[in-house]
C-alpha positions in Angstrom: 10.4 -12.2 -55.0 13.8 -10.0 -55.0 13.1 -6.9 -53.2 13.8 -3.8 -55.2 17.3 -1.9 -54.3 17.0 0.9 -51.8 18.3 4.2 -53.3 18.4 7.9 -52.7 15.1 10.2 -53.7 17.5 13.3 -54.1 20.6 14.2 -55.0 21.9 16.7 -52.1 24.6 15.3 -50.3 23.9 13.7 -47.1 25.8 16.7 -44.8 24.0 19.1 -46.7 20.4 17.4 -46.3 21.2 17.2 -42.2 22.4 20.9 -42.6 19.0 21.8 -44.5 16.7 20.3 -42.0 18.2 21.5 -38.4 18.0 25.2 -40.8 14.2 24.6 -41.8 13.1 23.6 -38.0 14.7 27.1 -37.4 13.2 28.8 -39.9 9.9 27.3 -39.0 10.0 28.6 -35.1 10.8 31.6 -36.7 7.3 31.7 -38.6 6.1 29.1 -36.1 2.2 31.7 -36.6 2.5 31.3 -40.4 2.9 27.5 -40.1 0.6 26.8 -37.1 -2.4 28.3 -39.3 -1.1 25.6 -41.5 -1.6 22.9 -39.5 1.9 22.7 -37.8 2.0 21.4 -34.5 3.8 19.8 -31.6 3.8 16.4 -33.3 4.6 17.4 -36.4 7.6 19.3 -35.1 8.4 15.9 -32.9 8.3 14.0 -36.3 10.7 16.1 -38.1 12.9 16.5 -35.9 12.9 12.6 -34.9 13.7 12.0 -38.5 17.0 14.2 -38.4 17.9 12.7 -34.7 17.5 9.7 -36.8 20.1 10.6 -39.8 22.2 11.5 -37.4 22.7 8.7 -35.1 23.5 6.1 -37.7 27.0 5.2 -38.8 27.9 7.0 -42.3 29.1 4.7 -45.4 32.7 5.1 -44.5 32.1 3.9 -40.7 30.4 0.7 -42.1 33.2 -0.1 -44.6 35.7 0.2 -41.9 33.6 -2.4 -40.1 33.7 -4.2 -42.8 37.0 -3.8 -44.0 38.2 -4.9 -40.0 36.2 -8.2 -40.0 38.0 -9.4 -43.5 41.3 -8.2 -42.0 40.7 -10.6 -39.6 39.6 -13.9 -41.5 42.5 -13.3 -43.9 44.8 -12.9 -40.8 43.3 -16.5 -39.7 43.4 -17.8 -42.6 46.7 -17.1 -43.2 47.6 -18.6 -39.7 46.3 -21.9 -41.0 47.7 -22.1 -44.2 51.0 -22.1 -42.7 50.4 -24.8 -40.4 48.9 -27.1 -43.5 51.9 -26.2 -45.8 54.0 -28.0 -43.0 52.1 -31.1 -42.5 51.6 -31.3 -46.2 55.4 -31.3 -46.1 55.6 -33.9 -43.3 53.3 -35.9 -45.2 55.4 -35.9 -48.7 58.4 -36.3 -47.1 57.3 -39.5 -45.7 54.6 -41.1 -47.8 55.5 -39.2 -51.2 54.2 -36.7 -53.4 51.5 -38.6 -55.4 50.8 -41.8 -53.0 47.4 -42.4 -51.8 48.8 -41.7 -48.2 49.6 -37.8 -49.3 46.2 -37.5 -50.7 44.3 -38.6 -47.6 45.4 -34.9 -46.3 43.1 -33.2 -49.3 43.8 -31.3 -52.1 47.1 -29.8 -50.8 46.2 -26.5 -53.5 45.1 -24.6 -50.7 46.1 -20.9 -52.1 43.9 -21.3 -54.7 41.0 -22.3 -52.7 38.1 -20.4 -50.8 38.0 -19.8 -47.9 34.9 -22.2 -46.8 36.9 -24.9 -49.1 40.3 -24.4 -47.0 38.1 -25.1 -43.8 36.7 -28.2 -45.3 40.4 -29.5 -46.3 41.8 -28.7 -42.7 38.7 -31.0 -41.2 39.7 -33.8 -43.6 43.6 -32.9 -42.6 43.0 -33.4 -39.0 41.8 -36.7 -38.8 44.4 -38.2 -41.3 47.2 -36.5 -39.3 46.1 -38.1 -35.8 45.4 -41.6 -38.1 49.2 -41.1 -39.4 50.5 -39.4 -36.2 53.3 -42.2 -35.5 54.4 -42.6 -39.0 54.8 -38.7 -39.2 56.3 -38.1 -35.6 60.1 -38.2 -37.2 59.1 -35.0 -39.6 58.0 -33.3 -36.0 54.3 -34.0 -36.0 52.4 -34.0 -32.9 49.3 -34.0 -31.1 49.7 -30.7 -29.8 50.2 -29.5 -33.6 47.3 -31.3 -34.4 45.3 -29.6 -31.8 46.8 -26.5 -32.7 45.3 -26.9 -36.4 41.7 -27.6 -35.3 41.9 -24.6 -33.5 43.4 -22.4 -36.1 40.8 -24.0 -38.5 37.5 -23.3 -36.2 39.1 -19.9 -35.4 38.7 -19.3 -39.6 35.4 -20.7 -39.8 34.2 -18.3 -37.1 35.7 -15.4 -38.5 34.5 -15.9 -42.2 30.7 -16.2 -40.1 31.9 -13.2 -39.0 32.9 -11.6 -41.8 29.9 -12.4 -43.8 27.5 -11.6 -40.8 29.0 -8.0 -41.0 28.7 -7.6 -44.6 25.1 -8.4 -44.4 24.9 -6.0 -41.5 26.5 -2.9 -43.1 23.7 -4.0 -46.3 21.1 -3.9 -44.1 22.6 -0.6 -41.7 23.4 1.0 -45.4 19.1 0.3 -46.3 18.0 1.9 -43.7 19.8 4.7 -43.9 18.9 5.2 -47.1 15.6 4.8 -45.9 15.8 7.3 -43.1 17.4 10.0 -45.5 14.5 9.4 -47.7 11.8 10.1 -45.0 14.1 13.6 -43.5 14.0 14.9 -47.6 10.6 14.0 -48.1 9.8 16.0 -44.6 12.3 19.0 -45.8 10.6 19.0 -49.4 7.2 19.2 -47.9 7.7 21.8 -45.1 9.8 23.9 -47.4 7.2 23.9 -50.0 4.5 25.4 -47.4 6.9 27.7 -46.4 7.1 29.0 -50.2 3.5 28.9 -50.4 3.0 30.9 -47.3 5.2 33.7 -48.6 4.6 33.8 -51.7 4.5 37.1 -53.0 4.1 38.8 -49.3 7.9 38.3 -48.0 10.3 37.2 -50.9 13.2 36.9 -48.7 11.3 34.2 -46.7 10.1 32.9 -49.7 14.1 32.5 -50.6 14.7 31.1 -47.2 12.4 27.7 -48.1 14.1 26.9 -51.7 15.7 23.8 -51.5 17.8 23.0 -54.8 17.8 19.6 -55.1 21.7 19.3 -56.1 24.9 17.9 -54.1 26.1 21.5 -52.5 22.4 22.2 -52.0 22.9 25.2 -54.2 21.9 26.4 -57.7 23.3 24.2 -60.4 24.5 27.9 -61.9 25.2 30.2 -59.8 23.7 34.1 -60.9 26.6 36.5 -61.6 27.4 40.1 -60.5 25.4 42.6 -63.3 28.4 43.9 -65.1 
């Protein structure tokens, strides 16, 4: 069974939520008497502040699509290596055999622009063998071993950067989840310990009480702000 998509519980931005917390473990040493009558303790202070340590040390969204963005770089790079060097024994083998003899086609669908990247790897593996069965017939258009060796290595340098590639993408997923996941736990902790916190001074200290609202909106603050009295 698919497992559900991991989202956000709130809507405060993630900055703001960090902000929030390192505020509300400060507000709660401040009324650390209030809250120990409530049950507030060593380990529960531990446990929030754990979960903030925890926001904090993973990568943001923008650090992981970098990542991402780097490792794609660098299979189109490679990719684009190896093209090259196909295009030119695709040449050598027209030039000598002919466009649409049996020969030519033995080198694999010479379309390679058009094909994925997992295809063009396949085509090279099926180029490398033909070109070292024609190498003699081929050496006049400037084919040699050393080319050939040059496009198995060009070819297993693609295949091991599109492993890479795809190994990061499923990385920044799973980095991305639980992040998402960690997020979740610091709000639920904030929304819980600011709730007590209202509770506690309700009606005794209002501005307390006004210290432990948490507006559940991207700035963190009031969807409309009160004006000035005229």
């Amino acid at each position: 069974m698919k497992k559900e998509q991991v989202v956000r519980d709130f809507k405060l931005a993630d900055s703001v939520l960090k902000q929030k917390a390192d505020e509300l473990i400060g507000l709660i040493d401040r009324d650390i008497t209030e809250f120990t009558d409530r049950g507030y303790n060593a380990a529960k202070k531990t446990e929030l502040t754990t979960a903030l340590h925890t926001v904090d040390n993973f990568p943001n969204d923008e650090q992981l699509e970098a990542i991402k963005i780097n490792l794609t770089e660098q299979k189109d790079a490679a990719r684009n290596v190896l093209e090259k060097t196909m295009r030119s024994i695709f040449n050598m083998a027209e030039n000598v055999f002919g466009l649409y003899s049996a020969k030519y086609k033995e080198f694999g669908n010479a379309g390679i622009s058009q094909q994925s990247d997992a295809e063009i790897v396949r085509v090279a593996k099926i180029m490398s063998s033909t070109a070292e069965k024609y190498l003699s017939q081929l050496a006049d258009e400037g084919l040699t071993a050393e080319k050939i060796t040059t496009l198995i290595t060009q070819r297993d340098a693609l295949d091991v950067a599109i492993d890479a590639q795809a190994k990061g993408i499923s990385d920044r997923d799973v980095a991305t989840e639980s992040r998402i996941e960690a997020l979740n736990k610091l709000y639920q902790l904030l929304t819980k310990y600011a709730g007590i916190g209202q509770n506690i001074f309700y009606e005794t200290n209002e501005a307390k009480y006004n210290d432990y609202i948490i507006y559940d909106t991207p700035s963190g603050l009031p969807e409309t702000l009160p004006t000035d009295p005229m």
